[in-house]
C-alpha positions as CSV (number, residue, x, y, z in Angstrom):
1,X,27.1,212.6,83.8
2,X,30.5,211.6,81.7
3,X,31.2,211.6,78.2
4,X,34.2,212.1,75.9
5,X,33.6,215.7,75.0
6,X,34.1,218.7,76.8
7,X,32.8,220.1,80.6
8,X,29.8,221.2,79.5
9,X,25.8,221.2,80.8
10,X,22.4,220.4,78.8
11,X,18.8,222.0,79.6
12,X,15.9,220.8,78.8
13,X,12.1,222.1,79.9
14,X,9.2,219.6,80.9
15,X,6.0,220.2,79.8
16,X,5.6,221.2,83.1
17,X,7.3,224.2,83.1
18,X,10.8,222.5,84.8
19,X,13.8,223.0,83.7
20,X,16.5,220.0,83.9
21,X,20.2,220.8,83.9
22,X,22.6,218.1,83.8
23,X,26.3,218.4,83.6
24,X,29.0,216.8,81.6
25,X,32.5,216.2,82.9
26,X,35.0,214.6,80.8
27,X,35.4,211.1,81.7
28,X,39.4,211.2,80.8
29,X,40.0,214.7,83.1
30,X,40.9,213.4,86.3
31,X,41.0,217.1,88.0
32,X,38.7,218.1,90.9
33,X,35.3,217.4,90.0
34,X,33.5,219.9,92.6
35,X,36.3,222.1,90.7
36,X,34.7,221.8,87.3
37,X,30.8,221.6,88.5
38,X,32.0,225.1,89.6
39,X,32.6,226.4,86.4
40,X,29.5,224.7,84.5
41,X,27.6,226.7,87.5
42,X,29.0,230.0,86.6
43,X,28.6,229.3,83.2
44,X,24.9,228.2,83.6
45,X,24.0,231.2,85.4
46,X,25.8,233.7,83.2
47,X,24.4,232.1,79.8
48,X,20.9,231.7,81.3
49,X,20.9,235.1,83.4
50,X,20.0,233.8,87.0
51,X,20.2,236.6,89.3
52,X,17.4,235.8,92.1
53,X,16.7,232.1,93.4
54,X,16.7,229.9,96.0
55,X,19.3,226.9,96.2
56,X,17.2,223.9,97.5
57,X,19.2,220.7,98.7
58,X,17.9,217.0,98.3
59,X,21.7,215.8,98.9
60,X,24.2,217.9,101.1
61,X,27.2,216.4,98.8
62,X,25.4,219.4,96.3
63,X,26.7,221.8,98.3
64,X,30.4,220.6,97.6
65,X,30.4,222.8,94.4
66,X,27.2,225.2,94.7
67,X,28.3,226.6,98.7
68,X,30.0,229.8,96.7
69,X,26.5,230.7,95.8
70,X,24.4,234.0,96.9
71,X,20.6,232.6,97.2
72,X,18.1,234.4,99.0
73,X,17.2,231.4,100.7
74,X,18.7,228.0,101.1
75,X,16.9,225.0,102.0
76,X,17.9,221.8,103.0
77,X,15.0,218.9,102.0
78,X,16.0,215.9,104.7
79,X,14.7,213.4,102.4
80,X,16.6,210.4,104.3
81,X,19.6,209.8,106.7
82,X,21.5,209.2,103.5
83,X,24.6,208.5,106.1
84,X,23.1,205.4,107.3
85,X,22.7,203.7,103.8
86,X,25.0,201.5,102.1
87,X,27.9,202.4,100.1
88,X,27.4,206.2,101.9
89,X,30.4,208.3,100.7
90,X,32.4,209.0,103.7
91,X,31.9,212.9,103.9
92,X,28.2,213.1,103.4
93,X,27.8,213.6,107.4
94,X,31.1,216.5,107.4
95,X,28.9,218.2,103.8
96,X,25.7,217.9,106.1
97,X,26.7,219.8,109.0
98,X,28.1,222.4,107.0
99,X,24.8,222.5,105.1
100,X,22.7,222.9,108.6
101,X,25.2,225.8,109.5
102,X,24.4,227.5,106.0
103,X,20.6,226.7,105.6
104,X,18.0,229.0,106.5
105,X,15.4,226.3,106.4
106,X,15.1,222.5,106.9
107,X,13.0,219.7,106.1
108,X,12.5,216.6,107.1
109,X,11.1,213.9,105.4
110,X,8.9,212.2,108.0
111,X,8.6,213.4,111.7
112,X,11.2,210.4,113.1
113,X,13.7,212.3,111.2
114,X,12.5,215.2,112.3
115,X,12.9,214.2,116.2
116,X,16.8,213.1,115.4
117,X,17.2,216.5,114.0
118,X,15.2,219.4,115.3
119,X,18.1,220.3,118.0
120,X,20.3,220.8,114.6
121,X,18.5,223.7,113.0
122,X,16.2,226.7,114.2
123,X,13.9,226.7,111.6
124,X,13.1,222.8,110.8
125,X,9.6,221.2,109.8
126,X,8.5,217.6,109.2
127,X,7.1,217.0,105.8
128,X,6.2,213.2,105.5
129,X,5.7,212.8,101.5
130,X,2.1,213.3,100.1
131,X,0.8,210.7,97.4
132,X,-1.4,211.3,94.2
133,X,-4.7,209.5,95.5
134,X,-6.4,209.6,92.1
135,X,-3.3,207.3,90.8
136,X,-3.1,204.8,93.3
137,X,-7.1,204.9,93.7
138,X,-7.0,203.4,90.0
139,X,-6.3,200.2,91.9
140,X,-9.8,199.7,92.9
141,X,-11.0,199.6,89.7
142,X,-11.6,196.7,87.4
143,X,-8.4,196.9,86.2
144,X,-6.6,194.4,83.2
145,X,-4.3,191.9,85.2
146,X,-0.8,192.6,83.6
147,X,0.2,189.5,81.8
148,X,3.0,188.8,84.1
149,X,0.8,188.3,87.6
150,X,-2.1,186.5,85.8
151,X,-0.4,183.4,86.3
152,X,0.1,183.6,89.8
153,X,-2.7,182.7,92.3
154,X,-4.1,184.0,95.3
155,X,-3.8,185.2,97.6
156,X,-1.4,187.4,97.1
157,X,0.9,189.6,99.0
158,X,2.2,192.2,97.2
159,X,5.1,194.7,97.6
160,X,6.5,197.4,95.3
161,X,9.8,199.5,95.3
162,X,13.3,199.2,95.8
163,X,14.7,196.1,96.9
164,X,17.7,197.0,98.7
165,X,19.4,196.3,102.0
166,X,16.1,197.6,104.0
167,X,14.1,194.2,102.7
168,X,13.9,192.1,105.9
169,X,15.0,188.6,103.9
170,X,14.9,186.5,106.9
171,X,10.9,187.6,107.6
172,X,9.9,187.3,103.7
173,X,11.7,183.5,104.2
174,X,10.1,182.6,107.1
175,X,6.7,183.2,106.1
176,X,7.2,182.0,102.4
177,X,8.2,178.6,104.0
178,X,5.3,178.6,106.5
179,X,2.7,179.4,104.1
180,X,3.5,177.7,100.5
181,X,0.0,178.5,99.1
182,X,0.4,182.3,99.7
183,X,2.2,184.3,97.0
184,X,4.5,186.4,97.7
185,X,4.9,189.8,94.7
186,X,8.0,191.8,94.5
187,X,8.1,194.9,92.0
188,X,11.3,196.8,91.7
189,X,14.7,196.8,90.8
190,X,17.0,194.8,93.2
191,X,20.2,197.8,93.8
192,X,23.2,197.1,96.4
193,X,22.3,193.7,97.4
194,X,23.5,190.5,95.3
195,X,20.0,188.5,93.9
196,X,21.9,185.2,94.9
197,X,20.6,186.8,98.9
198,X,17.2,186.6,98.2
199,X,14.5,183.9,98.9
200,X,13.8,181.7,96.1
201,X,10.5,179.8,97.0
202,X,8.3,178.9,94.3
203,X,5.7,181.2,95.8
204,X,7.8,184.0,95.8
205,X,7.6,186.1,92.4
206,X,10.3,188.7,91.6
207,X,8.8,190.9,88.5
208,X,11.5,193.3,88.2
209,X,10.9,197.2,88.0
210,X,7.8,198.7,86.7
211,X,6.4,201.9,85.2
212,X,5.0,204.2,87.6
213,X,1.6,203.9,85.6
214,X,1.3,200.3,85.8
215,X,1.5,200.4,89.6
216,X,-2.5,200.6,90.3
217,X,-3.0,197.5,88.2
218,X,-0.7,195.5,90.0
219,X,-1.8,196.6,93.5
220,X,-5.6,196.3,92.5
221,X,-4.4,192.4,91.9
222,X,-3.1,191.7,95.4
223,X,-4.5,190.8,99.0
224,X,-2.6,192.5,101.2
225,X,0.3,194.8,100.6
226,X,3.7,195.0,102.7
227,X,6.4,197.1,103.9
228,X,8.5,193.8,105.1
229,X,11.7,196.5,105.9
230,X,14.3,194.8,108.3
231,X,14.9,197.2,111.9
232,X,18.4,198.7,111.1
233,X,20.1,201.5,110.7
234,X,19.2,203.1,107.0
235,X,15.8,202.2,108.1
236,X,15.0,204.0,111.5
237,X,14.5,207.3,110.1
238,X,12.5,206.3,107.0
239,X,8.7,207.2,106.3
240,X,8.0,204.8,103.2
241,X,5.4,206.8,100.9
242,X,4.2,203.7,99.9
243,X,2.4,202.7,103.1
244,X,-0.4,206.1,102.4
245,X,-0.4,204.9,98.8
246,X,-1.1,201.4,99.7
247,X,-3.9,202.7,101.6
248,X,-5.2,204.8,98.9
249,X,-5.2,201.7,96.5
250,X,-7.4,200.5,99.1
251,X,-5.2,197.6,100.3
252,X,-4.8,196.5,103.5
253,X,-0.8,196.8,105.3
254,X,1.1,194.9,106.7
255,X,4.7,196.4,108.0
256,X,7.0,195.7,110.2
257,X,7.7,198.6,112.8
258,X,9.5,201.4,111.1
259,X,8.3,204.3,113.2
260,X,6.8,206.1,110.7
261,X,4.3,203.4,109.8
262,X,3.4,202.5,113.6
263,X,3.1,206.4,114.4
264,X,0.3,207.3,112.7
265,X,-0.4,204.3,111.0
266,X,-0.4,201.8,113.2
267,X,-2.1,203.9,116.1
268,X,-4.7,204.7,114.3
269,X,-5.4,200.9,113.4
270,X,-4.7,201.4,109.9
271,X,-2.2,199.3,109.1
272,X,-0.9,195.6,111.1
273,X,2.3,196.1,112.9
274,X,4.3,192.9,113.2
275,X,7.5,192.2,115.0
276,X,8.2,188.5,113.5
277,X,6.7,185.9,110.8
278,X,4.6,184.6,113.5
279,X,3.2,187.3,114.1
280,X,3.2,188.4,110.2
281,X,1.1,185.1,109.2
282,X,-1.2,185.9,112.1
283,X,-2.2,189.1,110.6
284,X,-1.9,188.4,107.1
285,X,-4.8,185.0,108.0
286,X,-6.5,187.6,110.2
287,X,-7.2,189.7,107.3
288,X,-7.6,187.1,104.5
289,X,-10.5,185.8,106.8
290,X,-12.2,189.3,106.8
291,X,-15.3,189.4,104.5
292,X,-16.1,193.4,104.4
293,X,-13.3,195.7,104.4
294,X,-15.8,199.0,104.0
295,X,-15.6,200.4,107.3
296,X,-11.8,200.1,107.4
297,X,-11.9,201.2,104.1
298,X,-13.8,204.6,105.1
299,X,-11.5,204.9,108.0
300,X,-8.7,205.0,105.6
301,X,-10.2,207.8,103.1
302,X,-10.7,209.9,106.0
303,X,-7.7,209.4,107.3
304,X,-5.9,210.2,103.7
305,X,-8.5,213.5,102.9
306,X,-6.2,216.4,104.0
307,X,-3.3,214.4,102.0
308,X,-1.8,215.8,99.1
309,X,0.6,217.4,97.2
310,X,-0.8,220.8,96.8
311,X,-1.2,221.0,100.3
312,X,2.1,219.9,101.2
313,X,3.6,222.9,99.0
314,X,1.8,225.3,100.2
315,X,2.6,224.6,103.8
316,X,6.1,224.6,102.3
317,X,5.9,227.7,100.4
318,X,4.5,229.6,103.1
319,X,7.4,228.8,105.1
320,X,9.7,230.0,102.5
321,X,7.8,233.2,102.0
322,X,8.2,233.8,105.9
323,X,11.9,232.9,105.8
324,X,12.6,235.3,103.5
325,X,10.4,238.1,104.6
326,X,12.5,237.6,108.4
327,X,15.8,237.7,106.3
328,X,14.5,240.7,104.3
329,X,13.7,242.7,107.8
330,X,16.9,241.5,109.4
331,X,18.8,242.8,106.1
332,X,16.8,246.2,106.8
333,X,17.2,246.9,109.9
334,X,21.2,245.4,109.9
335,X,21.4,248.2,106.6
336,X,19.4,251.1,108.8
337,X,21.8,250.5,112.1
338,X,24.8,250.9,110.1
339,X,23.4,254.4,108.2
340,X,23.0,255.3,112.0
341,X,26.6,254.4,113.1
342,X,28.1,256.2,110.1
């Protein structure tokens, strides 16, 4: 963050037991900023009397003023080939591989990722995000239409987050033109494209960003729901969360064929896997023309049982823990072959 004051750092605890630190530069010093992150580090830890943690990375440009640190274990969360997206500063892949040399553990954010990656690192595991079922199950329910979909009429084909330059346009224009009576539902903030790109049929609606909490009754008020992402570059490592929590909401999917979606999704006949708007409108009427949805419906549940976020940190932590028992026996035996040498 910048302000007009001095390098400095705030803290403040969730009721969840998190602390959040953000620092402060001075927006008018034009010095090394990984410089000055430095010294609100040392500061941090010397005022708040960190001695033993783990440094866990969501963003190798992190390491560009915490890389001086002594952690027992460092951990790289692969989240997204963040290189691939646009507007990618130009030494995120140079900060990366330094990170892989350093980190003692890596994860990957779906298992495509995973596959591009696994001859980079000795110790890495896929970990496609988990969802909060009981959320997103809301959706199901009889929920209050929020004022600003009651208007529009069905049947509607819903999408929610970031509307970026991983919306396929084109397809979302194609079928919009094709099929004037369906609706077509975009929730989230448009970021990194210009609006003036976008469709503007009359049966497209853009809401605009949303509280997480308001998702289910917005979801529980479509059709069908879509991933409509276009086959490029920032998306052929992506595994969109919101394809499980579409399921969860109890919705059926179309996507287009991001990896992660077709493998499991789409193998396990979850979801439709299109590769144009013909074939998009195909499914879409395929499904619109379906009466009962239960055993899918069932299939889906089952399919989503083992998936959550407890479990996913447990499988996590118990990786940590092994990690650091290795590096603790390695440190032991290094430590008992040098009192031998001496």
């Amino acid at each position: 963050m910048f302000h007009v004051g001095a390098d400095s750092y705030s803290l403040q605890s969730t009721k969840e037991n998190v602390n959040v630190v953000k620092p402060y530069l001075n927006e008018n010093d034009n010095s090394s900023h990984p410089e000055r992150l430095k010294n609100i580090i040392d500061v941090f830890i010397k005022e708040q009397q960190i001695k033993n943690f783990i440094s866990w990375y969501y963003s190798p440009l992190a390491s560009l003023f915490t890389d001086y640190l002594q952690p027992r274990v460092v951990i790289y969360d692969c989240m997204d080939e963040l290189s691939a997206f646009k507007f990618a500063p130009p030494e995120l892949k140079d900060a990366e591989q330094r990170l892989l040399q350093k980190a003692d553990i890596v994860f990957t954010g779906g298992h495509s990722l995973y596959k591009a990656k696994k001859h980079l690192h000795h110790n890495i595991y896929p970990f496609p995000s988990s969802i909060d079922k009981e959320h997103f199950c809301k959706a199901r329910l009889n929920l209050s239409e929020p004022s600003d979909q009651q208007h529009i009429a069905h049947p509607r084909l819903g999408f929610f987050g970031v509307i970026d330059e991983r919306f396929d346009i084109e397809l979302i224009k194609q079928v919009a033109d094709a099929k004037p009576e369906w609706q077509f539902v975009f929730i989230g903030p448009v970021v990194k494209i210009s609006n003036d790109v976008l469709p503007k049929n009359s049966n497209i609606h853009y809401l605009g960003g949303k509280n997480y909490n308001e998702l289910p009754a917005y979801v529980g008020g479509w059709d069908i729901a879509l991933v409509p992402f276009a086959l490029n570059e920032s998306t052929r490592f992506i595994s969109p969360t919101k394809t499980p929590e579409y399921l969860a909401a109890g919705k059926p999917v179309i996507s287009t064929a991001i990896e992660d979606v077709v493998h499991p999704y789409g193998d396990e006949q979850l979801v439709h896997i299109i590769h144009s708007a013909e074939e998009f409108i195909n499914a879409a009427t395929e499904e619109l023309n379906i009466k009962s949805k239960e055993g899918w419906l069932k299939k889906a549940d089952a399919f989503l049982a083992d998936n959550s976020w407890n479990t996913t940190w447990k499988n996590m932590f118990d990786i940590v823990q092994t990690t650091l028992h290795k590096k603790q026996n390695n440190k032991s035996l290094k430590n008992e072959s040098l009192c031998l040498t001496i």
